[in-house]
C-alpha positions in Angstrom: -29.7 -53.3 -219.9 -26.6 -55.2 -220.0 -24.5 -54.5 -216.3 -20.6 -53.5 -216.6 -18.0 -53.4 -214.0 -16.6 -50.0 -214.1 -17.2 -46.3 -213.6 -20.1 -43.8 -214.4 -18.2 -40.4 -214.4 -18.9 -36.6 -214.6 -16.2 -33.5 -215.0 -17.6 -30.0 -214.5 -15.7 -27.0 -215.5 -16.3 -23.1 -216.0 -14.9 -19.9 -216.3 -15.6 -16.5 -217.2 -13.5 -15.0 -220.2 -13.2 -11.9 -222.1 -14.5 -13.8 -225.1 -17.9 -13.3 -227.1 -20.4 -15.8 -227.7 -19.3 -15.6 -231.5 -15.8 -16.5 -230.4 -16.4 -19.6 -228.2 -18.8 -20.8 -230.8 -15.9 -21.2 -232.8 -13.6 -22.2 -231.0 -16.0 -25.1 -230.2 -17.8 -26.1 -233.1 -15.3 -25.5 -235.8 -12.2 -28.2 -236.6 -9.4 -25.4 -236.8 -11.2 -24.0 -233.4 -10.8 -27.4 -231.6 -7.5 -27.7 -233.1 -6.2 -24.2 -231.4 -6.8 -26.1 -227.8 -7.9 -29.6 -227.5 -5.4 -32.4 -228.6 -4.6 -33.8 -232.0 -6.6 -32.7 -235.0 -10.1 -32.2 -235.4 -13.1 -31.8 -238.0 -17.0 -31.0 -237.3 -19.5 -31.6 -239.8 -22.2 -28.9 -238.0 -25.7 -29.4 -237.2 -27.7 -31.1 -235.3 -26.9 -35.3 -236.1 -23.4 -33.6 -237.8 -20.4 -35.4 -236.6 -16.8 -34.2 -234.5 -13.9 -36.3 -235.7 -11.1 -36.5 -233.5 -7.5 -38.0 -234.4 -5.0 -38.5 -231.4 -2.1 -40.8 -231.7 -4.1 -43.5 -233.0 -7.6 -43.0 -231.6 -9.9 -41.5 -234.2 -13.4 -41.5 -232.7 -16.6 -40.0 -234.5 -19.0 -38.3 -232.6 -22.5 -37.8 -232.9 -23.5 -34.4 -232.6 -27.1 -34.5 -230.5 -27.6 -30.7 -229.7 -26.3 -28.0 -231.7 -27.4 -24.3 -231.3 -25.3 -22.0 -232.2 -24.0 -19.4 -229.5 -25.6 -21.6 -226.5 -25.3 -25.4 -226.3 -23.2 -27.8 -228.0 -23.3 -32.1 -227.5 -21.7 -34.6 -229.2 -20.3 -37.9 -228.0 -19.5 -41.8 -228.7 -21.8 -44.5 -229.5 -21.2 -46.9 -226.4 -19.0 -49.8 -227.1 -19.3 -53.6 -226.2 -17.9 -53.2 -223.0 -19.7 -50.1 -221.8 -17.1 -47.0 -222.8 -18.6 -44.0 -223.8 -17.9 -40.4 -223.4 -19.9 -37.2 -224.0 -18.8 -33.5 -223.9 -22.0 -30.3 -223.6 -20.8 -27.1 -223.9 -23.0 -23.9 -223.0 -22.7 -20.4 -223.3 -23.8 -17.6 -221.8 -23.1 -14.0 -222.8 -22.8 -11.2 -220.3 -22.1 -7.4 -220.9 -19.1 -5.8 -221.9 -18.6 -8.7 -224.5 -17.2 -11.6 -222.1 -19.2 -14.7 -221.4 -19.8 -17.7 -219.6 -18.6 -21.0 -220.9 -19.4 -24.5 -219.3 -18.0 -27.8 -220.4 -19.7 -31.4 -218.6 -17.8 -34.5 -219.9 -19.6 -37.6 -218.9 -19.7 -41.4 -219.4 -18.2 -44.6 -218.1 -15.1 -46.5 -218.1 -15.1 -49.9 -218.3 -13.0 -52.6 -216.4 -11.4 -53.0 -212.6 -8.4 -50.5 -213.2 -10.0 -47.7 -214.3 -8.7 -45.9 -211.1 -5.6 -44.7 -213.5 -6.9 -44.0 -216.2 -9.6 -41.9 -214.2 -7.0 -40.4 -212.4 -5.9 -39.5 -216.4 -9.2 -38.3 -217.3 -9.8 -35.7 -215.1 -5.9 -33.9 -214.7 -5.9 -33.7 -218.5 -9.5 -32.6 -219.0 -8.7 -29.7 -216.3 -5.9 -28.7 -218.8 -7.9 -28.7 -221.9 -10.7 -27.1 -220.5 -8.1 -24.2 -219.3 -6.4 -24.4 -222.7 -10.0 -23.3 -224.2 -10.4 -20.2 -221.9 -6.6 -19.0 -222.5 -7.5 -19.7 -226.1 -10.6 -17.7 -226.5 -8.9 -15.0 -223.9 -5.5 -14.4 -226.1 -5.6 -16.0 -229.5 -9.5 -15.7 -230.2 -9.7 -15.5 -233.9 -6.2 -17.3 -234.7 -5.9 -20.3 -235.3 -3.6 -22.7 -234.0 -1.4 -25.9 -235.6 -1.8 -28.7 -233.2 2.2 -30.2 -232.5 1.9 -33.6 -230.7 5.4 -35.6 -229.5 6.0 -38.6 -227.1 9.1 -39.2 -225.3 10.4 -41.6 -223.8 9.1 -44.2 -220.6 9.2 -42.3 -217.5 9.7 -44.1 -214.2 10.1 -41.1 -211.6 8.2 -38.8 -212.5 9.1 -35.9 -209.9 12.3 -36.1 -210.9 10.6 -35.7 -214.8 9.0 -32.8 -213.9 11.9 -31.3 -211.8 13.8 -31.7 -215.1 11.4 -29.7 -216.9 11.3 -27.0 -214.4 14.9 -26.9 -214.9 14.6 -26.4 -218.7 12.5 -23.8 -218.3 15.0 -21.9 -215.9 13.0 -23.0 -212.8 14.5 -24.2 -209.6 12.0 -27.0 -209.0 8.6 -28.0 -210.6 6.9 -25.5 -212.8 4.1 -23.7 -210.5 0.8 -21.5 -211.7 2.1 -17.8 -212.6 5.5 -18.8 -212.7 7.8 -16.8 -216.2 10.1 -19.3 -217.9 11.8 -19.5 -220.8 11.3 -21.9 -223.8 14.2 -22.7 -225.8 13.8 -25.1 -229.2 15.5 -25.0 -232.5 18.4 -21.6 -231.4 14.8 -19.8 -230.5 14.2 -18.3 -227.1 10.8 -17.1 -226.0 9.4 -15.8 -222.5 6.1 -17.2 -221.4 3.9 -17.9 -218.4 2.9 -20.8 -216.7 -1.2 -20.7 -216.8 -2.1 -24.1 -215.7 -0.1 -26.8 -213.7 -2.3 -29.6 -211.8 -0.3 -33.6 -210.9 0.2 -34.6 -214.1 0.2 -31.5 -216.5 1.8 -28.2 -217.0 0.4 -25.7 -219.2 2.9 -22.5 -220.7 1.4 -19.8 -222.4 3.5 -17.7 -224.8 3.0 -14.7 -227.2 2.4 -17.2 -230.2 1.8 -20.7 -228.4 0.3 -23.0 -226.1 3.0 -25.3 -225.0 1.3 -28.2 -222.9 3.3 -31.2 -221.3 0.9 -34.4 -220.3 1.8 -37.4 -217.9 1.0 -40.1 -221.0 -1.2 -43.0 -219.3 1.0 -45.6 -218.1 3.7 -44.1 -220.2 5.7 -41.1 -221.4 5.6 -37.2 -221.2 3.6 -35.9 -224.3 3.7 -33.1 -226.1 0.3 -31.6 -227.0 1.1 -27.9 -228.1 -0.7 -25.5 -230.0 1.3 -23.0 -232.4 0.3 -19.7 -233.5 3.1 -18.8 -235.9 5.2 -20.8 -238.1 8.4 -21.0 -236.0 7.2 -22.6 -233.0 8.8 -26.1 -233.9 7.9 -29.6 -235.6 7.3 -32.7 -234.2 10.7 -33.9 -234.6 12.4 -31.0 -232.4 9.9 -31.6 -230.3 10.5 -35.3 -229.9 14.2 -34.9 -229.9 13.6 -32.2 -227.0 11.7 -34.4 -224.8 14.2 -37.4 -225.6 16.9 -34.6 -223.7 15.1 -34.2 -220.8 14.2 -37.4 -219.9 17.3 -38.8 -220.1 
């Protein structure tokens, strides 16, 4: 077996929601599921050796589906690549009484090359978001579904005074913190929210129709990954336009 210089990883999460079985299932295994909390857009050809496509600003990977039963366990990942990358996501469920459940996510595989401190580093903050974005998903929007709204801005270079600035937009006096209420204001529209999930490089605010997440980009800008419940939560373009604002 061929030796690459690199990293052999593994990212545990779980949590407890007030979700069924049925619900996670779907939110897992279905494209407008994945779509409602995972970045970019998605489609899943189900079954066992079915395929999850993903499509994120550029990346499109397919991947092999190696375990599917329904309302338990869920793998699919990457073939690896010439210099070693792979990646692999399992999901499993467990139902407990009173209709909530148990969900576990274990992404795993390598990372090739000497620098892959960063993009490690990457890895694991967004991951933490994502995984979040899937509980608050099957806990407030379970059978809605979301349109994914993904916008760059521009190069940071501080980015504590980036995330100050956000803060500040929100109506915060310093970085966004866990529990925190803001305000989100795009397009003349002003909506109150809450903000669920905040870790170095990501900030997660929940509102009554919307997942608004902000993402340190690796080696890059502040990204936009949101996920809209309604039609009036705002394009692309406002979105790109909004971040332009705040980083300047």
């Amino acid at each position: 077996m061929a030796e690459f210089t690199g990293k052999e990883f593994e990212l545990r999460g779980s949590a407890e929601v007030a979700a069924t079985p049925e619900q996670i299932w779907a939110a897992i295994a279905t494209g407008p599921g994945i779509d409602s909390w995972y970045m970019g857009r998605n489609e899943v050809e189900g079954g066992l050796g079915g395929v999850v496509r993903g499509s994120f600003a550029g990346y499109e990977p397919d991947m092999a589906i190696t375990a599917w039963d329904p309302l338990e366990r869920l793998v699919y990942g990457t073939e690896t690549e010439p210099d070693g990358r792979r990646i692999a996501y399992e999901f499993l469920i467990e139902g407990r009484d009173g209709g909530s459940s148990v969900v576990r996510c274990v992404t795993s595989g390598f990372l090739p090359g000497d620098d892959w401190e960063d993009e490690f580093e990457a890895m694991t903050a967004g991951g933490a978001l994502f995984f979040r974005n899937l509980a608050e998903y099957v806990t407030y929007f379970a059978g809605r579904t979301a349109t994914p709204v993904t916008a760059f801005g521009p190069p940071v270079s501080d980015w504590d005074r980036l995330w100050a600035a956000l803060g500040a937009e929100l109506g915060l006096p310093g970085r966004p913190e866990e529990g925190d209420r803001v305000r989100v204001e795009l397009a003349g529209r002003s909506v109150e929210g809450v903000v669920y999930a905040v870790n170095p490089q990501t900030v997660g605010v929940r509102t009554a129709d919307a997942l608004y997440c902000f993402l340190q980009g690796f080696h890059g800008p502040l990204i936009a990954c949101h996920h809209v419940f309604s039609a009036d939560g705002g394009d692309e373009q406002n979105w790109q336009e909004w971040l332009g604002r705040l980083s300047a």
